[in-house]
Each structure stands twice: as C-alpha cells, then as structure tokens.
N, CA, C and O atoms as a GROMACS GRO file, in nm:
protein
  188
    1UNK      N    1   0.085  -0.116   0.000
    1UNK     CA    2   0.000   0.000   0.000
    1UNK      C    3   0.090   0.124   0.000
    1UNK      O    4   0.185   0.143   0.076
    2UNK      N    5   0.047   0.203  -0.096
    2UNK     CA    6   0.122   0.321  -0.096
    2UNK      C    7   0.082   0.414   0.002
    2UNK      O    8  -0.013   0.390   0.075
    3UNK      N    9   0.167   0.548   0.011
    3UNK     CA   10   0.142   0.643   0.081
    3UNK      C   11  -0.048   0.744   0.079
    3UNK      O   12  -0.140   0.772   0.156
    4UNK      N   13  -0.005   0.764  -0.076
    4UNK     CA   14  -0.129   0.816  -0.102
    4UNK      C   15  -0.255   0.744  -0.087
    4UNK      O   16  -0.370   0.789  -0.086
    5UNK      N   17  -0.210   0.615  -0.077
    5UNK     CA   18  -0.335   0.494  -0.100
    5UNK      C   19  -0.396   0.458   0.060
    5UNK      O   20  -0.499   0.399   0.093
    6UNK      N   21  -0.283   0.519   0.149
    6UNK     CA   22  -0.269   0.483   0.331
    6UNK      C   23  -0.355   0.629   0.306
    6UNK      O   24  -0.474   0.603   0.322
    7UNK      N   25  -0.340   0.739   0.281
    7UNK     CA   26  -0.362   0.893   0.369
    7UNK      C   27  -0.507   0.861   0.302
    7UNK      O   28  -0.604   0.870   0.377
    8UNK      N   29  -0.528   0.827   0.179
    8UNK     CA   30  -0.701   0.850   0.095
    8UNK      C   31  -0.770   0.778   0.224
    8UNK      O   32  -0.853   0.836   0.294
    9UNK      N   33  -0.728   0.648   0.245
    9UNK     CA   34  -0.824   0.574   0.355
    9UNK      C   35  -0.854   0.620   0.448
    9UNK      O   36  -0.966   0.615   0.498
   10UNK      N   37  -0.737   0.688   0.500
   10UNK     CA   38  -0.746   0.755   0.666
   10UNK      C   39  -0.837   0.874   0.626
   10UNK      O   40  -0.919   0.888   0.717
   11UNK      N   41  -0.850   0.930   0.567
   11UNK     CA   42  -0.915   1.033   0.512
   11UNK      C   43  -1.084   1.042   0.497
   11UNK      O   44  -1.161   1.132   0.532
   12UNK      N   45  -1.116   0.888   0.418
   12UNK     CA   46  -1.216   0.882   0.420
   12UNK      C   47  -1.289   0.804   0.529
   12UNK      O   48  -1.412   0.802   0.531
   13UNK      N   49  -1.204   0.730   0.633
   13UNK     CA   50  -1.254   0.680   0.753
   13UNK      C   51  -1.276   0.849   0.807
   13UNK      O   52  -1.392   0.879   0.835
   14UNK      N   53  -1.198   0.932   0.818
   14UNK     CA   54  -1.243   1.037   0.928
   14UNK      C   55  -1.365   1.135   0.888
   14UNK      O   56  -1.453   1.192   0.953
   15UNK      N   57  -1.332   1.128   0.763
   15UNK     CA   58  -1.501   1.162   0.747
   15UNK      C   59  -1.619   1.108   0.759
   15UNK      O   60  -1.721   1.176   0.759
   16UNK      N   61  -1.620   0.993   0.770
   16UNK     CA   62  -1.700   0.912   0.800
   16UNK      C   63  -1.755   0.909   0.934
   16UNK      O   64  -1.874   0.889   0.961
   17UNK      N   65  -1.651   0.931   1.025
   17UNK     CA   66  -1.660   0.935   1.142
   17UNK      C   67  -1.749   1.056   1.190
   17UNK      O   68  -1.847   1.039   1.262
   18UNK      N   69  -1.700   1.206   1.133
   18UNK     CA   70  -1.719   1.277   1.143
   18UNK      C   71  -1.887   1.308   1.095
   18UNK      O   72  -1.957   1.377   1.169
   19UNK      N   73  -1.926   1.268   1.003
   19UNK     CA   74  -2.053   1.246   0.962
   19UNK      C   75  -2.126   1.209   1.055
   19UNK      O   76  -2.214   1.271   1.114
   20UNK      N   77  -2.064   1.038   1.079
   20UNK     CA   78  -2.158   1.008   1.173
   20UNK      C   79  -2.224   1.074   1.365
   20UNK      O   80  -2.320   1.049   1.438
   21UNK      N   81  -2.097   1.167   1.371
   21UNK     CA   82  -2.097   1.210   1.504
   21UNK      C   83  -2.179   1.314   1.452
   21UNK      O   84  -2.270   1.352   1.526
   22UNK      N   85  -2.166   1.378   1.323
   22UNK     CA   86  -2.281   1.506   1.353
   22UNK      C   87  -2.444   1.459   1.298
   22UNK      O   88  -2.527   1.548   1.314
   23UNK      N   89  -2.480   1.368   1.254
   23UNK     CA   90  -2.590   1.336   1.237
   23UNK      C   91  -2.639   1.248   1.342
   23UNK      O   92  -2.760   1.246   1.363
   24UNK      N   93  -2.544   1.159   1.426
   24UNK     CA   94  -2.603   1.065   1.504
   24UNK      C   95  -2.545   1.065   1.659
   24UNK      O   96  -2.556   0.976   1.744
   25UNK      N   97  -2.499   1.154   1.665
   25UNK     CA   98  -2.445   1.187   1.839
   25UNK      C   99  -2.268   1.058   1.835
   25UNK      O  100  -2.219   0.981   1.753
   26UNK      N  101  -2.235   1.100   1.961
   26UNK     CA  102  -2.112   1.013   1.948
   26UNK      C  103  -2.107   0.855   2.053
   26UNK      O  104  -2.011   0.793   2.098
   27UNK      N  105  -2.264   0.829   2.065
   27UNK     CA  106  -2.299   0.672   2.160
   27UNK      C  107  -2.254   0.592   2.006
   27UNK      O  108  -2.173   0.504   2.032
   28UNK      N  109  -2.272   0.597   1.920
   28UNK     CA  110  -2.193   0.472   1.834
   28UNK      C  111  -2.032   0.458   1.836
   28UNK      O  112  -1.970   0.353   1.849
   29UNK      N  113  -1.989   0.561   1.822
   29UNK     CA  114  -1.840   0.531   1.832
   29UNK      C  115  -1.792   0.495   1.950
   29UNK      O  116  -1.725   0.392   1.960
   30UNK      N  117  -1.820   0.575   2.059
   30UNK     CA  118  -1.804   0.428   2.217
   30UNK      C  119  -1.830   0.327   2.196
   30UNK      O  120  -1.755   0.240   2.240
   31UNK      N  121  -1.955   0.286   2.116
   31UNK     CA  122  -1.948   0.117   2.106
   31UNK      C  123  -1.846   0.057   2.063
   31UNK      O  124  -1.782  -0.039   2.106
   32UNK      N  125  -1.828   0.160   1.923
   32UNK     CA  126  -1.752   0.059   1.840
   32UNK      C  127  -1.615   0.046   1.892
   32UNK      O  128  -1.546  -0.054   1.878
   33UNK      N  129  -1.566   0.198   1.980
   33UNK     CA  130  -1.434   0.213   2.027
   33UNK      C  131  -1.439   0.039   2.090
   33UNK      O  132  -1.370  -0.057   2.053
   34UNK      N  133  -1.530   0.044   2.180
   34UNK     CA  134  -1.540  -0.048   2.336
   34UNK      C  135  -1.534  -0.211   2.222
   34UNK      O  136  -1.446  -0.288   2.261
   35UNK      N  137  -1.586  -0.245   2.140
   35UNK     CA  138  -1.584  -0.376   2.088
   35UNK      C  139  -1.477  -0.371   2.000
   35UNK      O  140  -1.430  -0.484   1.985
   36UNK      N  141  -1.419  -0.283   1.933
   36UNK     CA  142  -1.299  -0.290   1.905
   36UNK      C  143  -1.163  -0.322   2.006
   36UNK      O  144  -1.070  -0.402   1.994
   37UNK      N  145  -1.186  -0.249   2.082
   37UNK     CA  146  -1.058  -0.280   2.242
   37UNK      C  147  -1.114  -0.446   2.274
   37UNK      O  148  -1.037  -0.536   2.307
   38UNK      N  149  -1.238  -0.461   2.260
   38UNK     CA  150  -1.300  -0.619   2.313
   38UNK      C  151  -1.186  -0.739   2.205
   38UNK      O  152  -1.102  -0.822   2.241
   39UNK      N  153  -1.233  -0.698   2.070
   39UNK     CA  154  -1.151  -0.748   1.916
   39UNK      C  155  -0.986  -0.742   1.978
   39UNK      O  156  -0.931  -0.848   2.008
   40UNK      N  157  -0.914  -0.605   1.993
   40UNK     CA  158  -0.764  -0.692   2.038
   40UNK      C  159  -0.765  -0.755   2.115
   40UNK      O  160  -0.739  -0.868   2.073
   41UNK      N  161  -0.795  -0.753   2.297
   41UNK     CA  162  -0.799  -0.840   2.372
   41UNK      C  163  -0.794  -0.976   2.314
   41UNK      O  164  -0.696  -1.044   2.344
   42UNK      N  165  -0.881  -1.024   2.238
   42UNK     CA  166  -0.941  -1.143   2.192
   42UNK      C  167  -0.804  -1.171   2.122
   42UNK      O  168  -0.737  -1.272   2.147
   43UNK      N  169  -0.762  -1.066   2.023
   43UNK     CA  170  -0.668  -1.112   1.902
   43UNK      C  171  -0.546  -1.108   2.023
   43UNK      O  172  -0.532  -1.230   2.024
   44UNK      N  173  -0.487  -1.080   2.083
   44UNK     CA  174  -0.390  -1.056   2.196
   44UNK      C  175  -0.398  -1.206   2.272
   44UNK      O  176  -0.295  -1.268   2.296
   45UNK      N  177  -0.506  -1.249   2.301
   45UNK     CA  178  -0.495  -1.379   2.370
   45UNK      C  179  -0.426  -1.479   2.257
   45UNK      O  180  -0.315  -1.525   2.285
   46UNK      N  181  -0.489  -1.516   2.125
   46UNK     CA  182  -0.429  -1.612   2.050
   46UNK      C  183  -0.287  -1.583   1.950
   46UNK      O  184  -0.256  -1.622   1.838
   47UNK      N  185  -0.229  -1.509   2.034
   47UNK     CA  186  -0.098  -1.457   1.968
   47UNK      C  187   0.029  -1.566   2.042
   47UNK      O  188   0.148  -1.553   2.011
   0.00000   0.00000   0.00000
C-alpha cells in the first residue's frame, strides 16, 4: 500500500466518522471504540 493509497483511507474513515458524530451523536463510536478494544484483547490472547 502506498502512501497516497494509506492517507485517501485515513481520510475517508475520518469523514465518515465525522458524519456520523454530527448526524447521530457520538454513543456509536463508544461502542464501536469499546468492541474494538473487546476485538484486540481477543486477538492478543491467540498470539
């Protein structure tokens, strides 16, 4: 993956993000933060 091909993604994840916090408050991204931290734990145990 190139540089430009890494920054476009990051780019369009943060808008995304950003969307979603101004149309839908920021209780989804705690979730997802909180089951994401749940996801390494998990990936951290079978390492």
């Amino acid at each position: 993956m190139t540089n430009r091909i890494a920054l476009a993604l990051g780019a369009i994840i943060l808008l995304l993000a950003l969307v979603d916090v101004l149309l839908f408050g920021t209780d989804h991204l705690v979730f997802l933060g909180k089951k994401l931290f749940e996801l390494i734990e998990w990936l951290s145990f079978w390492r």
